[in-house]
Each structure stands twice: as C-alpha cells, then as structure tokens.
N, C-alpha and C positions, 0 to 999 in steps of 0.2 A: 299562467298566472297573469292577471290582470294587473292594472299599474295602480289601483287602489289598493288589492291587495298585497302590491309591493311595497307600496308605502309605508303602510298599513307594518308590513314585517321589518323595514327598515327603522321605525320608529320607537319598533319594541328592542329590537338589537339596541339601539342607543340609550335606550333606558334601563337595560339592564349591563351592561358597560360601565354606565353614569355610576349606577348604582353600585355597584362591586369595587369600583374606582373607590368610592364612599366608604363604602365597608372597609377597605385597606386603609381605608385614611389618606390615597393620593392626592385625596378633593379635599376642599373645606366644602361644608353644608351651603354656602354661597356660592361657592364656583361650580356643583353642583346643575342648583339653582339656575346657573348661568346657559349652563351648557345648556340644557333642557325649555332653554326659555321662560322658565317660571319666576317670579316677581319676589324679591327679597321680603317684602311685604307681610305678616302673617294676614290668617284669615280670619275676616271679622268674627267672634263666636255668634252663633246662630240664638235668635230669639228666646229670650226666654232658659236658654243655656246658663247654667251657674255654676 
C-alpha cells in the first residue's frame, strides 16, 4: 500500500467515525464540522437555485 493510498484510507476511517459519532449524537453538527476541518459556514446555493 502506497502512502496516498494510506491516506487516502485513513481519511475515510475518520469520516466515518465522525460520522456515526454524529449519528449517536456524541458530536453537535459543529464539532463535527470541526473535527473534519469543514467550515461552520453553509454553502452558498448555487445559481439560479430556488
């Protein structure tokens, strides 16, 4: 196994961890957020979107 493809599996493990954390309700959807590096932010709707 190559070290991108390690990566690559490591980062799926922590996303589904994060995730199931979530699903029990250990996390708030921010601390979530947090662990995974994602931006409390939502995302802008896309053009033309209504």
């Amino acid at each position: 196994m190559n070290r991108a493809t390690w990566l690559q599996d490591r980062r799926m493990q922590k996303f589904w961890d994060v995730l199931s954390r979530w699903e029990r309700r250990e996390l708030s959807m921010l601390e979530a957020g947090e662990l995974l590096g994602m931006s409390e932010r939502p995302v802008p709707p896309l053009p033309g979107a209504v």
